[in-house]
C-alpha positions as YAML, in Angstrom:
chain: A
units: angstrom
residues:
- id: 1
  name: UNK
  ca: [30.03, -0.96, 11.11]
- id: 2
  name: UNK
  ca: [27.72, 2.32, 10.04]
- id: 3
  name: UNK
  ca: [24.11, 0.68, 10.18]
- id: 4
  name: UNK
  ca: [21.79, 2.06, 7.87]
- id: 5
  name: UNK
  ca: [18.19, 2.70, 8.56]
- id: 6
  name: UNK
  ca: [15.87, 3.10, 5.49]
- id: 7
  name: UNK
  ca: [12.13, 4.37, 5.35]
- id: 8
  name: UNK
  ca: [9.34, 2.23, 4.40]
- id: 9
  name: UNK
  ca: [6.66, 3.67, 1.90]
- id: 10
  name: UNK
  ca: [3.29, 2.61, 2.32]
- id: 11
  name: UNK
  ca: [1.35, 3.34, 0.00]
- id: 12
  name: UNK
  ca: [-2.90, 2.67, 0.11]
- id: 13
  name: UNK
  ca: [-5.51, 3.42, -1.81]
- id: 14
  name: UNK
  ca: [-8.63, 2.99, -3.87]
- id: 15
  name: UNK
  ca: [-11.10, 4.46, -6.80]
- id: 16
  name: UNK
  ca: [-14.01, 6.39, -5.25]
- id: 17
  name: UNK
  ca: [-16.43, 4.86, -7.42]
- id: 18
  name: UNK
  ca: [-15.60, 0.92, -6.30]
- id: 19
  name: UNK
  ca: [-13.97, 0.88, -2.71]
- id: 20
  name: UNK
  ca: [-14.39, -2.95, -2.23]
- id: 21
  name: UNK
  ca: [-12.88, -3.87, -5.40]
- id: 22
  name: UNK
  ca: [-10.67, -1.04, -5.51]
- id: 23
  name: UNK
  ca: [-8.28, -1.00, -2.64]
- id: 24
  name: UNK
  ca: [-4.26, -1.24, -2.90]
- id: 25
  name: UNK
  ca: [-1.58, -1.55, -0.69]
- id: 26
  name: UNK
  ca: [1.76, -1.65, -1.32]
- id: 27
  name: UNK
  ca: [5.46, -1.04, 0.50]
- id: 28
  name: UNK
  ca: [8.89, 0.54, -0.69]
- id: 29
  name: UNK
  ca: [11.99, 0.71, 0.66]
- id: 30
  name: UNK
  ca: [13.59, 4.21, 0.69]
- id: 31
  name: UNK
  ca: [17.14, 5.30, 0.95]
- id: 32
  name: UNK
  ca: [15.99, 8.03, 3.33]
- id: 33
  name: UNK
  ca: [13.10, 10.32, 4.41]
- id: 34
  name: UNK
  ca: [13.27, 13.25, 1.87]
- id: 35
  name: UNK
  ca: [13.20, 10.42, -0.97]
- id: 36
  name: UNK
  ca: [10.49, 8.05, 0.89]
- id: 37
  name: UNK
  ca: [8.27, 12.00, 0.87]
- id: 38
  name: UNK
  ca: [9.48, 12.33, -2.89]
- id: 39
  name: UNK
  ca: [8.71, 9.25, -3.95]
- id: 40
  name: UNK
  ca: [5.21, 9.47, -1.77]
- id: 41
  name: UNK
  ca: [4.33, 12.90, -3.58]
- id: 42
  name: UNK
  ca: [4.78, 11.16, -6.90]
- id: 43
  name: UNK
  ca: [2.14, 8.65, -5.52]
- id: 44
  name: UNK
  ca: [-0.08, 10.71, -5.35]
- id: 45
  name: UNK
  ca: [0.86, 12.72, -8.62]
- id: 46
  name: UNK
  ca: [0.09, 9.57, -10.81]
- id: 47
  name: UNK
  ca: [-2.72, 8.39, -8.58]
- id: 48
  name: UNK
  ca: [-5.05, 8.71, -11.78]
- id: 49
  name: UNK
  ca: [-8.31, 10.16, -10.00]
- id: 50
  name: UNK
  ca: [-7.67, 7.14, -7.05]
- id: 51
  name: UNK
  ca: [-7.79, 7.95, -3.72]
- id: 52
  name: UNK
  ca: [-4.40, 7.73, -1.90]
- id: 53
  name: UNK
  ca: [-2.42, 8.13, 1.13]
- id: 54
  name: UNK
  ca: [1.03, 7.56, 1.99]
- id: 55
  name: UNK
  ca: [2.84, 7.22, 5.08]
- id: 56
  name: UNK
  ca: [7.18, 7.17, 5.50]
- id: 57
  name: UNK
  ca: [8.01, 4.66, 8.60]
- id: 58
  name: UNK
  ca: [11.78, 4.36, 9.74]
- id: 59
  name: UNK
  ca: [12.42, 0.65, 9.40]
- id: 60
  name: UNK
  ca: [13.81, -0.55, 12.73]
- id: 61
  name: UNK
  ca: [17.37, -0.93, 12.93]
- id: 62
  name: UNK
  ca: [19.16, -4.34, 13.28]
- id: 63
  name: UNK
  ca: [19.46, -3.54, 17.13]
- id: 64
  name: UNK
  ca: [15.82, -2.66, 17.18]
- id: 65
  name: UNK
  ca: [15.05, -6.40, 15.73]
- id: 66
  name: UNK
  ca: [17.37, -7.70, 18.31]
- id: 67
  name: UNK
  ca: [15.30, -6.08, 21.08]
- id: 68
  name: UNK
  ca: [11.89, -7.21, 19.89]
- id: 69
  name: UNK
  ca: [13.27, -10.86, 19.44]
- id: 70
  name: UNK
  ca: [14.29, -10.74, 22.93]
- id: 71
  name: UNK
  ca: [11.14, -9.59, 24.13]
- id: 72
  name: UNK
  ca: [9.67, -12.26, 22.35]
- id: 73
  name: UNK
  ca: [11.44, -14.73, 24.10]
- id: 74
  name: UNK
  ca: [10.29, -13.60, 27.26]
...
């Protein structure tokens, strides 16, 4: 089996003007890093004068879940 490992988009932000009422965050999966940075850039393309950040994780791979769940059961 060929495991596949997508990137996770998060995406946060808020408007300058009203930071307590303001701030987002949201998540995406991506096929891969080049699109998870694509689709980031467009973020902040169509931010509409919000401040914004993105960040492209690798989403752990099934054996990484395995790991932390046995850790866990430590």
């Amino acid at each position: 089996m060929i495991e596949f490992a997508p990137y996770l988009l998060v995406l946060i932000g808020w408007q300058p003007a009203d930071v307590d009422g303001s701030m987002t965050a949201s998540q995406l999966l991506q096929p891969n890093q080049l699109e998870c940075e694509r689709a980031g850039e467009r973020a902040l393309v169509d931010s509409n004068g919000a401040y914004r950040r993105y960040f492209c994780l690798e989403a752990p791979t099934q054996h990484d879940i395995e790991e932390m769940w046995q850790e866990q059961k430590r």
